[in-house]
NUGUDREN-977052 format. One record per residue (C-alpha): x, y, z; residue in one letter. Coordinates in steps of 0.02 Angstrom, whole numbers, plus 50000, padded with zeros to 5 digits. Example, Ala and Ser with C-alpha at 12.3 -4.5 7.8 and 13.67 -1.06 7.14 Angstrom:
! residues 2
506154977550390a;506844994750357s;
! end
This chain:
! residues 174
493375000249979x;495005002450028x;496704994649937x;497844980449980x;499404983149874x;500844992349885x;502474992450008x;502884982350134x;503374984050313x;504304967350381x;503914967650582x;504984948350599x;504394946750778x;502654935550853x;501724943051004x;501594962450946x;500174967751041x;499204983751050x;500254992651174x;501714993951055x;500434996950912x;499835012150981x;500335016951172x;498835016051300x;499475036751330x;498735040651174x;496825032651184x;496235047451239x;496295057151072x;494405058751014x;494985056450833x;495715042650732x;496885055450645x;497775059650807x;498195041850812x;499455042050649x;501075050150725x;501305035750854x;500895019750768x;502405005450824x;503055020950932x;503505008651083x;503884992650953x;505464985751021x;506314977950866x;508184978150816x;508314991850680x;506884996950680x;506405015650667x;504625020750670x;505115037850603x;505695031550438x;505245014050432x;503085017650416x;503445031450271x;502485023950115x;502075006250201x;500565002750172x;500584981650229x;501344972450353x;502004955550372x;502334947150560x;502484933050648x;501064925850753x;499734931650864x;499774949950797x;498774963550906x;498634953351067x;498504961651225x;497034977151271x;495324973551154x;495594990351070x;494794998650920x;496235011350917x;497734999750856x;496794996650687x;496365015550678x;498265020250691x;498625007150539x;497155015250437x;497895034450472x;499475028250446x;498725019350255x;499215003750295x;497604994950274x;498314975050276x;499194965350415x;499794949150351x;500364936550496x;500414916050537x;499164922050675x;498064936850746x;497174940150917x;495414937450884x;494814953750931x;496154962050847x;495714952050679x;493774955850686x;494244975950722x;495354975550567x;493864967950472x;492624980150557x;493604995550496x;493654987350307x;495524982050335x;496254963350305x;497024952950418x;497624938150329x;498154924450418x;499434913150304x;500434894950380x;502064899350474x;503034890650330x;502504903150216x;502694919050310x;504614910750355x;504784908550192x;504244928750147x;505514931750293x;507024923750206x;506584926750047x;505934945450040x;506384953550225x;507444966150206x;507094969950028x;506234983449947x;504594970949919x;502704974549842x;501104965949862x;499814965949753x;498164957649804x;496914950949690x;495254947949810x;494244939349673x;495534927149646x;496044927149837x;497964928149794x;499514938849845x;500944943049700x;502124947149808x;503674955949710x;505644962349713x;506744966949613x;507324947849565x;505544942149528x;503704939149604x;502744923649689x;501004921049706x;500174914149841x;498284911849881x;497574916650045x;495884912750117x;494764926450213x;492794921150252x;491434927950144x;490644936950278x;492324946750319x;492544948750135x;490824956750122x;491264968450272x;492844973950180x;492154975150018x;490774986950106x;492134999350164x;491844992750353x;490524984650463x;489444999850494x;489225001950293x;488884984250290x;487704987450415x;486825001250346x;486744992050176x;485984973950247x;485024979850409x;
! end
């Protein structure tokens, strides 16, 4: 199973879809590892740098409906070469959502007040979140203290990420 704690990447912008998560030019790489250089390589976002920004993320927090646009399996493979295993947002495509899940990743989906409030509060700011899936809860952390907030995710997509993805899931149940 892969882990859901560490650095985060602040992305304070709704409608990111998979064309700035990974550029369509680059869907023709046979691997997943060819993916990692150009994850959020066409992101338009003030101050934003690609380059140095992804370096030792390893979760993001945006706005809503994250990964919309082209039903690809390739813009949750650049986040998993890339170690960044959650995507926490108000709102997700639905394909997007179920490909994080099917590659053991989380997308959490959280009320827009709260991801505002993670915006003002901890945008900008060296921040660290530390999830606790038995407890379903986020300690979410800076240098002037740490909140905790609980977050829901269904049992079945649980299972899948607990498995390490749907295909070990698969090969475990079926």
């Amino acid at each position: 199973m892969k882990t859901f704690n560490g650095r985060v990447l602040f992305l304070d912008r709704s409608d990111i879809n998979t064309d700035e998560i990974i550029p369509a030019k680059y869907l023709t790489e046979s691997a997943k590892e060819a993916l990692q250089p150009y994850l959020l390589e066409d992101l338009s976002l003030s101050g934003f740098d690609p380059t140095v920004d992804i370096k030792d993320r390893t979760i993001v927090v945006a706005r809503t409906n994250f990964g919309c646009g082209s039903s690809r399996e390739h813009a949750p493979w650049a986040f998993e070469m890339n170690n960044i295993n959650m995507v926490i947002a108000s709102g997700f495509a639905r394909i997007f959502r179920q490909n994080m899940f099917n590659c053991g990743m989380m997308a959490v989906e959280l009320d827009p007040g709260t991801i505002d409030h993670l915006f003002k509060r901890y945008g900008g700011k060296e921040t660290v979140i530390t999830t606790d899936l038995d407890s379903m809860l986020f300690t979410v952390s800076d240098d002037k203290g740490a909140e905790t907030f609980p977050f829901q995710v269904s049992d079945f997509d649980l299972a899948i990420v607990r498995a390490g993805g749907w295909v070990d899931y698969a090969d475990k149940h079926y």
